[in-house]
N, C-alpha and C positions, 0 to 999 in steps of 0.2 A: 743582316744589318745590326751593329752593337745600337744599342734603347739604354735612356739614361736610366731605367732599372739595371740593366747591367753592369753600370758605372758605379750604384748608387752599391750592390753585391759587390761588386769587388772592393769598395772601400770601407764599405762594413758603414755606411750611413742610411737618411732616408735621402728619398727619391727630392724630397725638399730640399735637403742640405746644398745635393749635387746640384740646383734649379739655383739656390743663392751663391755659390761658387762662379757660377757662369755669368750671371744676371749681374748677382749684387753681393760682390768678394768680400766686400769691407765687413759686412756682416757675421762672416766666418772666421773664425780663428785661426790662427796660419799653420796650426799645427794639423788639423782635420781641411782646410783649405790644399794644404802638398801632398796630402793622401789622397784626397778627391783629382785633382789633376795628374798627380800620375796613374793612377787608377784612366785616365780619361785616355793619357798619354799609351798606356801599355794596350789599351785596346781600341786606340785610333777612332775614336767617337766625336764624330760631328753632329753638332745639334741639328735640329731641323728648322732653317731659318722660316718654308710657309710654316709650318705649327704655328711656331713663335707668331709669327703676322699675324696669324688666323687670331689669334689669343689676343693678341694687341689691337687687333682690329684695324690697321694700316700698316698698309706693304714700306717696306722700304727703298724700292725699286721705283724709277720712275720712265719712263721709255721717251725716246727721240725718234719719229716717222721722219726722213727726208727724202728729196728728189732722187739723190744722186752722190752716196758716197764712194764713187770713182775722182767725184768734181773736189777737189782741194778744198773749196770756198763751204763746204758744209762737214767735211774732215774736223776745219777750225771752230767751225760753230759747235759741234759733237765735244771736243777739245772745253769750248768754253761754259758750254752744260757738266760736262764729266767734271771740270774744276769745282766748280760752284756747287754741285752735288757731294762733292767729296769733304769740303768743308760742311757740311750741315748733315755728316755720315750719315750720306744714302749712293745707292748706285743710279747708273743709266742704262738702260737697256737699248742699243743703239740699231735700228731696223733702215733697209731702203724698199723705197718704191718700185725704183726703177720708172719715175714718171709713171708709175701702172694705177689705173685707178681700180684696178681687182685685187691686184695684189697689195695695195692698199686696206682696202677693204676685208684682206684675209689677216693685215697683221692687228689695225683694229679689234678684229674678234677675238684674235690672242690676247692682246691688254687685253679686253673685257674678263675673258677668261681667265688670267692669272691675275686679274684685280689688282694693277698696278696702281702705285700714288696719285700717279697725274700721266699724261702726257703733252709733250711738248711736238707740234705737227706742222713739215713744208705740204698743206695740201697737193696731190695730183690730181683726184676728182673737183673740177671747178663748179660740177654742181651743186654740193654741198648734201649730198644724200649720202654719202657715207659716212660723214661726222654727225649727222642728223641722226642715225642709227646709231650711232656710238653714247652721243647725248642721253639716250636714254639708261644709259648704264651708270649715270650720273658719276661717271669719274672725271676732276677738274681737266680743263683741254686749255692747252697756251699755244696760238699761234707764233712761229718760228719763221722769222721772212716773209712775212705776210699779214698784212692787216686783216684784223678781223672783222667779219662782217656783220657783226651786231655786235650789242651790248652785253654778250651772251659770255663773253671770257676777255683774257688777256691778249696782247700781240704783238710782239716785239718788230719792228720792220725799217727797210730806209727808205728813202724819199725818193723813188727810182723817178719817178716825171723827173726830179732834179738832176740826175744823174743822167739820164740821156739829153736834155739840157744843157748838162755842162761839157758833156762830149760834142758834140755838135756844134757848140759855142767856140769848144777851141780850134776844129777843123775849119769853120769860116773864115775863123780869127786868122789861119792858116793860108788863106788865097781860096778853099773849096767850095767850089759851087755846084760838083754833082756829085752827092754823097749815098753813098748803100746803106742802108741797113741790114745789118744781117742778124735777125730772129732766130730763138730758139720757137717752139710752137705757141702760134697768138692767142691761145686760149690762157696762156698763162696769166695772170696778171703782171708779172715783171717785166713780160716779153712788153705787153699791150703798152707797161706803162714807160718803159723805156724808150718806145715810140712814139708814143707821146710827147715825151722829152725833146728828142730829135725833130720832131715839127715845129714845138712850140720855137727852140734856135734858130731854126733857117727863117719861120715866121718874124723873127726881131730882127732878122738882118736883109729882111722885105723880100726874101725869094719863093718862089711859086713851091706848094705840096709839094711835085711833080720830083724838084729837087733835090729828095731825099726820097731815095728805091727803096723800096721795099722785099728783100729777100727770105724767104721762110724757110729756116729749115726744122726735120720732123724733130731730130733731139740736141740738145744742150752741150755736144762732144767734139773733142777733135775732129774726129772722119766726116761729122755732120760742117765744118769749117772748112775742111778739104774740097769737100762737094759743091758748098757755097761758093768758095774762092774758084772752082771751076765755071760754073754758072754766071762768074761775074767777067773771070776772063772771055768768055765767048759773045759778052755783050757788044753790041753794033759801036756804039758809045760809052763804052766804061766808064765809072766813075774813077778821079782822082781819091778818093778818103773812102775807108770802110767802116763804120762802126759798129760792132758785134755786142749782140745780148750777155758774150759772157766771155772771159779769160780763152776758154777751152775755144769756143771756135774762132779767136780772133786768130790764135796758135795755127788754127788749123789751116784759116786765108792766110796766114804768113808761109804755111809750108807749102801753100797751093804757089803761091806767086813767086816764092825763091825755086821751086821746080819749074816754072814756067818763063825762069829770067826776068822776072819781073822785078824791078828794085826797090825796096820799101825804105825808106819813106820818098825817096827820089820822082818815083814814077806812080805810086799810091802809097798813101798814107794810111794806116792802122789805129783803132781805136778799141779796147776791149774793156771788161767789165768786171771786178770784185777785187780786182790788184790781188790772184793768190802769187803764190811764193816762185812759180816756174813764168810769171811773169816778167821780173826784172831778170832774166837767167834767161831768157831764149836767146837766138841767133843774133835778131835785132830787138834790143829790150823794147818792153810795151809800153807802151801810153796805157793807162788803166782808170778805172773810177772805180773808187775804192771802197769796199763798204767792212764795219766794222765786224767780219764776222764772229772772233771769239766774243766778242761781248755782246754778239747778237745771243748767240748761246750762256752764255753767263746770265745775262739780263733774261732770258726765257725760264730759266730752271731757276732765278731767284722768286719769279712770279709764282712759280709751281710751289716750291716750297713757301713762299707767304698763305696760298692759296689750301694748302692740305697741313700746313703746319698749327701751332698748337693757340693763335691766334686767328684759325681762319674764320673766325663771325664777323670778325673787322676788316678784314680783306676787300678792297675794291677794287673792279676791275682798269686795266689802265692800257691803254693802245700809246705804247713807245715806239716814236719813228726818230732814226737817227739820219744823221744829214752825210750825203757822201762826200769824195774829197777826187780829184782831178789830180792825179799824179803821173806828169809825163816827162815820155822817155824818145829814146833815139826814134822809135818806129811812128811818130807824129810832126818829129822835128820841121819846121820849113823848110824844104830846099830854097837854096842861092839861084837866084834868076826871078823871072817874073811871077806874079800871082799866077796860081793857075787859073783862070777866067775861063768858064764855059758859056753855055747858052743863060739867060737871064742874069750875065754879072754885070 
């Protein structure tokens, strides 16, 4: 491996000269500055950016843990940290879980080990023992979609009780009075608090718990919507409306029910969650609640860097929750005839 003593030998300088070249150019004279680079140039020398950190004492990497970068809705969030990291030149080092609270817990130990700036975290462990362990490494941690649970850091998030709320609101709105939920796993909090959402609606429009099902499925994915939309068509009493914890499996009850002849929104109505991009583009576009994901990402890596940048004694921590949005489309629409009225309409 070419050492900037090699660099500093072949231009006939010191090893300092080649160190202000790189660093800080304007110091060098242009004439020993195009000696020193191509000296750099003819023998392909890359500095060593950990040195450099080690010396500087702060990495300039910062890393992103989430769920699930298969799901689109955290693609854009990755997107709006990598933006917002680029302007304030530093990178992102982008990891998934896979919902794993081990494999979680394994990339943790990496950032600990490569001494990243910060990180920005969708937890998978909800009991908080593996950021507990992280914590002690004292490197800054911003919660990413997720309200943080102390006072302890930042956390950028939406207001999901509102958003399963406002789903739910509009299926009523719609004639429905026997609606599914369809869950990704309830340990989550998004899952729980989308639920949430969805009771508190049918409660304003005076109908019994009962009236919103409860369907769980194990992951947050198409095939996991597939499965669900199976489970719902074999119910005794189906529900007219399905509301889904997320994009991906609402996708999937709409692939389950157009294979099953089932007509959506005619004979069940569709409700999904984060409005990504394959939402208004399916078969029968979705009805969605929208959440702001690039700027969940943007707003998380801007916290990281207040938080490790050259200002951080003044830094206070701030829990940002942004407000969803109700964006509907053909697969919600009312059909033409009567409300659908079931039992307590």
């Amino acid at each position: 491996m070419v050492s900037i003593k090699d660099v500093a030998r072949q231009a006939g300088v010191s090893v300092g000269t080649v160190s202000n070249v790189i660093n800080r150019p304007d110091t060098v004279s242009e004439v020993t500055r195009t000696r020193v680079l191509s000296a750099i140039d003819r023998l392909g020398y890359v500095r060593s950016e950990s040195a450099r950190q080690l010396r500087a004492g702060r990495s300039r990497i910062m890393a992103l843990l989430v769920l699930d970068m298969g799901n689109p809705f955290f693609v854009d969030v990755a997107r709006g940290a990598e933006r917002a990291a680029r302007a304030a030149g530093l990178g992102v080092m982008v990891c998934n879980s896979g919902e794993s609270p081990s494999e979680e817990a394994d990339y943790l130990a990496l950032f600990a080990e490569q001494r990243v700036r910060g990180v920005m975290v969708t937890p998978a462990d909800v009991t908080g023992r593996n950021l507990a362990a992280f914590r002690r490494h004292g490197i800054p941690l911003v919660f990413a979609d997720r309200v943080a649970p102390s006072q302890e850091g930042c956390s950028v998030s939406v207001d999901d009780v509102m958003g399963g709320t406002l789903a739910v609101r509009h299926l009523v709105a719609g004639g429905h009075r026997r609606i599914a939920y369809v869950a990704g796993p309830m340990h989550l909090p998004q899952c729980r608090d989308r639920h949430t959402g969805a009771l508190r609606a049918a409660a304003e429009a005076g109908l019994p718990a009962e009236s919103v099902t409860l369907v769980e499925a194990e992951h947050l994915d198409v095939q996991a919507g597939r499965d669900a939309g199976a489970r719902l068509l074999g119910l005794p009493d189906r529900p007219s409306a399905v509301f889904c914890a997320n994009d991906l499996i609402a996708l999937g009850v709409l692939q389950a029910m157009y294979a099953a002849g089932v007509r959506v929104p005619d004979e069940v109505s569709i409700v999904g969650y984060d409005d990504i991009e394959f939402a208004a583009a399916a078969t029968v576009p979705l009805t969605s609640v929208r959440q702001p994901a690039f700027r969940i990402g943007s707003t998380a890596a801007r916290l990281l860097i207040e938080e490790t940048g050259d200002a951080a004694g003044a830094h206070e921590h701030q829990k940002i929750v942004f407000r969803p949005e109700l964006v509907v489309r053909a697969s919600s629409l009312p059909r033409a005839g009567p409300p659908l009225l079931g039992p307590g309409a």
